[in-house]
C-alpha positions in Angstrom: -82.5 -104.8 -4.5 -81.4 -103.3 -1.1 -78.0 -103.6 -1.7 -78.0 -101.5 -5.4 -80.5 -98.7 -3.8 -77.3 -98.6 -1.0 -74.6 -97.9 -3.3 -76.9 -95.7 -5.6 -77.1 -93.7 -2.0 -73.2 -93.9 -0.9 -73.0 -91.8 -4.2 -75.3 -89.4 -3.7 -74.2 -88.9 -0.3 -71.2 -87.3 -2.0 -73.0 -84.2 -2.7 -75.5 -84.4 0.1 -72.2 -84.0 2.7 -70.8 -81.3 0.4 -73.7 -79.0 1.6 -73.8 -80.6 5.4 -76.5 -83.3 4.9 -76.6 -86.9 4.4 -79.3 -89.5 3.7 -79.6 -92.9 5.6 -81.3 -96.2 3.7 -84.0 -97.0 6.5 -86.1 -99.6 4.0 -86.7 -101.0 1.0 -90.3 -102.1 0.5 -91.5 -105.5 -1.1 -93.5 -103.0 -3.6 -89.9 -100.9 -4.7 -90.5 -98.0 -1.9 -87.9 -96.7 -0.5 -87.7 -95.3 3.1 -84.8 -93.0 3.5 -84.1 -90.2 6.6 -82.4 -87.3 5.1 -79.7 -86.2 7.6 -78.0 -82.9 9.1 -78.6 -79.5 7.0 -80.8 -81.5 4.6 -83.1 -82.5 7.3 -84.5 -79.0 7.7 -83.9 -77.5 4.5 -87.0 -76.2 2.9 -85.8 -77.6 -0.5 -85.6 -81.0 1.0 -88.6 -82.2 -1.1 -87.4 -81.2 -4.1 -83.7 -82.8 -3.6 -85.6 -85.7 -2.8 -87.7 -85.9 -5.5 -85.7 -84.4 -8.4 -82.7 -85.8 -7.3 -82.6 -88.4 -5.0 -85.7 -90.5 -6.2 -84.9 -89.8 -9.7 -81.4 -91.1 -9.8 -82.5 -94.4 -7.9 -85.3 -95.1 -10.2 -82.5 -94.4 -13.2 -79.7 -97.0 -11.6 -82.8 -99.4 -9.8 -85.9 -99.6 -12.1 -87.6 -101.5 -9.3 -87.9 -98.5 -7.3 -91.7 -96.9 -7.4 -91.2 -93.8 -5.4 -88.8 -92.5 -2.2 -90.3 -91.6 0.4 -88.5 -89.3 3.4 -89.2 -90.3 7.1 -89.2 -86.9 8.1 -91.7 -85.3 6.2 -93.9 -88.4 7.2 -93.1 -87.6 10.7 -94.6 -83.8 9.3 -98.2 -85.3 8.2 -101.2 -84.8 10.6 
C-alpha cells in the first residue's frame, strides 16, 4: 500500500510546489494511517488543515481505499 499512497503524493506534489510547499510520505500505518510532513509554504500556512483534509486525504482515500485518515506531523508536533 505504501508504494500507491507514494505516487498518489508525487501527483499531488504538483500543485503543492506550484504554491511553494511540498508534502513528504513519513508512514503508512498497519491500520491505513498515513503520516505525512507537509513541507515549505504549506508547512505554516493557516489553510494547511484544510488542504490536508479536503485535498490531500481525500484524494488518497479516492485512489487507495485502504487509507482511514492522513494525519500531518506538524500539527501533531502543535498538540499539548
Amino acid at each position: 500500500m505504501k508504494e500507491k499512497v507514494q505516487e498518489v503524493l508525487n501527483a499531488i506534489r504538483v500543485a503543492l510546489q506550484r504554491d511553494g510547499g511540498d508534502i513528504e510520505l513519513l508512514e503508512v500505518k498497519d491500520d491505513g494511517e498515513v503520516i505525512v510532513q507537509l513541507q515549505g509554504t504549506c508547512a505554516g500556512c493557516p489553510y494547511s488543515q484544510y488542504t490536508l483534509t479536503n485535498y490531500v486525504e481525500k484524494t488518497l482515500k479516492e485512489y487507495v481505499p485502504e487509507v482511514t485518515k492522513v494525519t500531518n506531523k506538524n500539527l501533531e508536533r502543535l498538540s499539548i
